[in-house]
N, C-alpha and C positions, 0 to 999 in steps of 0.2 A: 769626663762625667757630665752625663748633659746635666742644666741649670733647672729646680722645681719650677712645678709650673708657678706656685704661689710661695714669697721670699716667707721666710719666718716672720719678718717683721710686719710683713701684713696681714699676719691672722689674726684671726678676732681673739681679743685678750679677755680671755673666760676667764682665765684667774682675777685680773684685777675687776673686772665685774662683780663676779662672785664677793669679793671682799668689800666693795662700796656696795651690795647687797645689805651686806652685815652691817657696814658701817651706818649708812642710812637708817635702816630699820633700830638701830640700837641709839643713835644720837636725837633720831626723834622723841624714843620712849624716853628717854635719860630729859632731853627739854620737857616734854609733857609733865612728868613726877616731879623734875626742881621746880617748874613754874607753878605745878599745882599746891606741893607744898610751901612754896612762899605765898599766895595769895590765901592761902583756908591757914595760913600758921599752923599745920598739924606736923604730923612727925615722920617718917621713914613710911609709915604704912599704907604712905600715897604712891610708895612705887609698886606694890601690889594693886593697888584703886585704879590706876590708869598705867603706870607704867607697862604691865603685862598686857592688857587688852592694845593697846598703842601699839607693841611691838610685834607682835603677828602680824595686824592688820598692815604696819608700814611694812613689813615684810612683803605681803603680799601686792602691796603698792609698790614695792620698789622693782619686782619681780614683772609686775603688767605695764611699768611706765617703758621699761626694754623692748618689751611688742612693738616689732613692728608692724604688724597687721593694722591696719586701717579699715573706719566702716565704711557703709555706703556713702557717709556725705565728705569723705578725705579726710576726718578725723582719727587720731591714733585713737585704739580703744586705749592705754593706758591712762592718756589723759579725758575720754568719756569717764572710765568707771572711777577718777579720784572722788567725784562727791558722795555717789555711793559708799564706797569705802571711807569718807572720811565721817559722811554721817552712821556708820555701823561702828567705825571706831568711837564715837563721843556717846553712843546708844550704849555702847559695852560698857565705857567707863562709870558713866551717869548710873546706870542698874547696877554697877558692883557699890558702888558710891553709895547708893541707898540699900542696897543688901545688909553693909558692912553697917549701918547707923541701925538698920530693924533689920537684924537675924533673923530675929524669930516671925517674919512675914515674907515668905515668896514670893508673892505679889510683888512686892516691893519692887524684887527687879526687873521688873518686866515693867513696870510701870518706868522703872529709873531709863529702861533702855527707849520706850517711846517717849518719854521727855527730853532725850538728851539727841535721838534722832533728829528731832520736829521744830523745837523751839533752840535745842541745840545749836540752830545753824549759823546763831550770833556768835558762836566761839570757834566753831568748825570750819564755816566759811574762810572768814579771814588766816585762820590756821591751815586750811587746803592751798588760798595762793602763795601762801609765805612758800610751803614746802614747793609748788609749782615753780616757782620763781628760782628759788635756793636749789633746787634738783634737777627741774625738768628740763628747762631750757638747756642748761649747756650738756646735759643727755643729747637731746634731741638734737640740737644742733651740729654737735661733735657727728652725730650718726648721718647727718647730714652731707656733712663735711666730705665722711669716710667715702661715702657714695658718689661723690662728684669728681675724686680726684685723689692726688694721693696725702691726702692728709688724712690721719687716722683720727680714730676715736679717744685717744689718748688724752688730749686737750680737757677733753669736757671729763673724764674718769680724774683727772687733778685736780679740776674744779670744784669736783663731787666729795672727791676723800678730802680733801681740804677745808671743802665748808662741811663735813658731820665730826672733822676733828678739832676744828674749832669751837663747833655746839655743843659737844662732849665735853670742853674742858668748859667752856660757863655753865655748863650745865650744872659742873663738879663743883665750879668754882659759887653758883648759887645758893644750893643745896648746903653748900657747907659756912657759906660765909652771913645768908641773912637766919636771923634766929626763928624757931619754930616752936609749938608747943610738942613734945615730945606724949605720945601717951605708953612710955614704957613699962612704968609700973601697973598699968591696968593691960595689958594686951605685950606683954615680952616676944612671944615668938612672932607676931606679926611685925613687930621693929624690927626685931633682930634679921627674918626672915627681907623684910623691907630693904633694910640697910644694905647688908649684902649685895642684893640683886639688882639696888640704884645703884650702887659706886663698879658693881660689873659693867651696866650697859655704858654706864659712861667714859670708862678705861677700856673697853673692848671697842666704842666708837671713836677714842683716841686713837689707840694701834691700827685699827685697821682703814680707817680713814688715812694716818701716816701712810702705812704701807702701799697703800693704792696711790698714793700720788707721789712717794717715792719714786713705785716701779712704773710709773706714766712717765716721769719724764726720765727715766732712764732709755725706756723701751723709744720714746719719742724721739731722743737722740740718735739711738741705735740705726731711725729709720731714717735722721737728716742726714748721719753718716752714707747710710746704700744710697741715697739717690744721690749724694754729690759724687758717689764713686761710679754710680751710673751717668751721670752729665759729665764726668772725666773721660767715659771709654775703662774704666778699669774694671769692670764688672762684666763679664762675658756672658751675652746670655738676655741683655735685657738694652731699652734706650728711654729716654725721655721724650715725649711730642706734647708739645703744644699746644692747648684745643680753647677755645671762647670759651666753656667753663673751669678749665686750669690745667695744668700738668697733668698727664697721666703715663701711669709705664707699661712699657710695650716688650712682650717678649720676644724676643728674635729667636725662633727655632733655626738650629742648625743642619743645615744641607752637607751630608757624607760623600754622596754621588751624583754624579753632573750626567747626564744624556745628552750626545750631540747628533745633529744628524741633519743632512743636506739633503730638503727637498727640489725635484725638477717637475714640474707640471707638463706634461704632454700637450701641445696645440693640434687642435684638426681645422681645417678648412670645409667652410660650411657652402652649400650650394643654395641657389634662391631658397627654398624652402625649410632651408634651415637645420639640415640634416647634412651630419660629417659626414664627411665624404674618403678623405687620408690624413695621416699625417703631415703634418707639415716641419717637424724637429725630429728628423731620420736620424739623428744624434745616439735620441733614447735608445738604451738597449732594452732589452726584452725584462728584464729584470727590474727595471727602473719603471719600466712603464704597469708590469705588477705593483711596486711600491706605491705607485702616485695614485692607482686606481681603488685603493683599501680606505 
C-alpha cells in the first residue's frame, strides 16, 4: 500500500486550534470581569459589564491572530486589526458600564462606547500587548516553525492552552478570594445570571486550555516518534535531508516498473561540405538504425 502523500502527524491540528480558540477567548473574558470586579469592588454583574462584550470580541481576535494573510507592508492582518478590536472591545464594555448605572438614558451608551474607545486606550493599550505577548508570539512563531521544516505547530498550541489555563484559574482564583461589594439584594438576577456565566468562562478556559496542550504534546511526540523511525530507515516511503534552514522530509515515491533499453547511434562520414555521404557502422541493422532515427 503506497505511503499518503501527507503523514497524519503533519496535518494541521484543527482540533487543538479550535479549542485554544475557546480557551483564549473565555480566559481573557474570565481576567477581564475578576479584574474588573476587584478594582470597582462590585459584585458578579461585572461578568455581564465586560465579561460578555470581552469574549466575542477575543473570540474574534483569536480567530484573525491564525490569518495568515498578510498586507501590503508584510504585516499579518491578525496582528494589524488587534487595536481595532481591542479598542471596540473596551468601547463595548465602557457603554454597558454606563448603560447599567443610567438605564433609563441611551445616550448613555454610546457615549460609554466613545469614551472607552478614545481615552480608553490607557487600559486597552497595555491590555492589547499583554495578550500579544501571552498569545501571539508563540502562534506566530510555532506557524513559523511549521513552515520551515518539520517541526510543527504544536509547540506554540501548549504554550497557548497553558498560559489561558493558568489565566482561568487566577482568574477564579481572584474573583473568589479578594472581597467585593455584592449588589444582590438590589439587582438578583443580574448576580445570579453574572455568577454563573464568570465561573463558566473561567472552568471552560481551564479545560480546554488543559486539553489543547495535553493533546500538543502528545500529538508532538507522535511526530518525534515518525521522524526517528524515518532517520532509522523503518518507515517506507519517506527520508530525512538536511537543508541550511533544518530538517525536512522527503517522500520517496515508489518505482513498480523499470525500462531498459540499449541505444546505438549510427555514424555517417561527412564530405568537405559537410554532408553524409555512408555509413560508416555497417554493423546497424536496419531496425536499429529505425530505432536511433525516432
Amino acid at each position: 500500500m503506497p505511503a499518503p502523500v501527507v503523514p497524519v502527524v503533519f496535518s494541521a491540528p484543527r482540533s487543538i486550534r479550535r479549542l485554544n480558540v475557546a480557551a483564549v477567548a473565555t480566559s481573557i473574558a474570565a481576567c477581564t470581569a475578576a479584574v474588573a470586579m476587584a478594582a470597582t469592588a462590585r459584585g458578579w454583574q461585572w461578568a455581564l459589564i465586560a465579561g460578555v462584550p470581552t469574549f466575542f470580541v477575543a473570540w474574534v481576535w483569536a480567530l484573525c491572530l491564525r490569518w495568515q494573510k498578510e498586507t501590503g507592508s508584510g504585516h499579518r492582518w491578525g496582528w494589524f486589526l488587534s487595536a481595532p478590536l481591542a479598542a471596540m472591545n473596551a468601547g463595548l464594555a465602557c457603554g454597558a458600564m454606563f448603560l447599567h448605572d443610567t438605564p433609563s438614558s441611551p445616550g448613555a451608551f454610546f457615549g460609554g462606547v466613545v469614551l472607552g474607545a478614545t481615552f480608553g486606550f490607557v487600559i486597552w493599550l497595555p491590555a492589547m500587548c499583554a495578550v500579544l505577548v501571552l498569545f501571539g508570539i508563540p502562534i506566530a512563531h510555532a506557524q513559523q516553525l511549521a513552515r520551515r521544516g518539520l517541526a510543527g505547530e504544536e509547540r506554540g498550541e501548549r504554550v497557548v492552552g497553558s498560559i489561558a489555563a493558568v489565566l482561568g484559574a487566577g482568574a477564579l482564583a481572584l474573583a473568589w478570594l479578594v472581597p467585593v461589594q455584592s449588589s444582590w439584594p438590589q439587582n438578583v438576577a443580574a448576580e445570579l445570571i453574572g455568577g454563573v456565566l464568570f465561573n463558566a468562562l473561567a472552568i471552560a478556559s481551564i479545560i480546554c486550555g488543559s486539553l489543547a496542550a495535553v493533546r500538543s504534546t502528545a500529538r508532538e511526540r507522535r511526530r518525534r516518534r515518525f521522524i526517528a523511525r524515518v532517520e532509522a530507515l523503518e518507515e517506507p516511503g519517506y527520508r530525512v535531508e538536511p537543508t541550511p534552514a533544518g530538517k525536512v522530509l522527503v517522500r520517496v515515491a515508489p518505482v513498480t516498473t523499470y525500462r531498459v533499453s540499449d541505444r546505438a547511434e549510427e555514424l555517417f562520414e561527412l564530405d568537405d561540405a559537410g554532408r553524409a555521404t555512408h555509413s560508416i557502422n555497417p554493423a546497424l541493422t536496419s531496425d536499429d538504425r529505425i530505432s536511433t532515427r525516432r
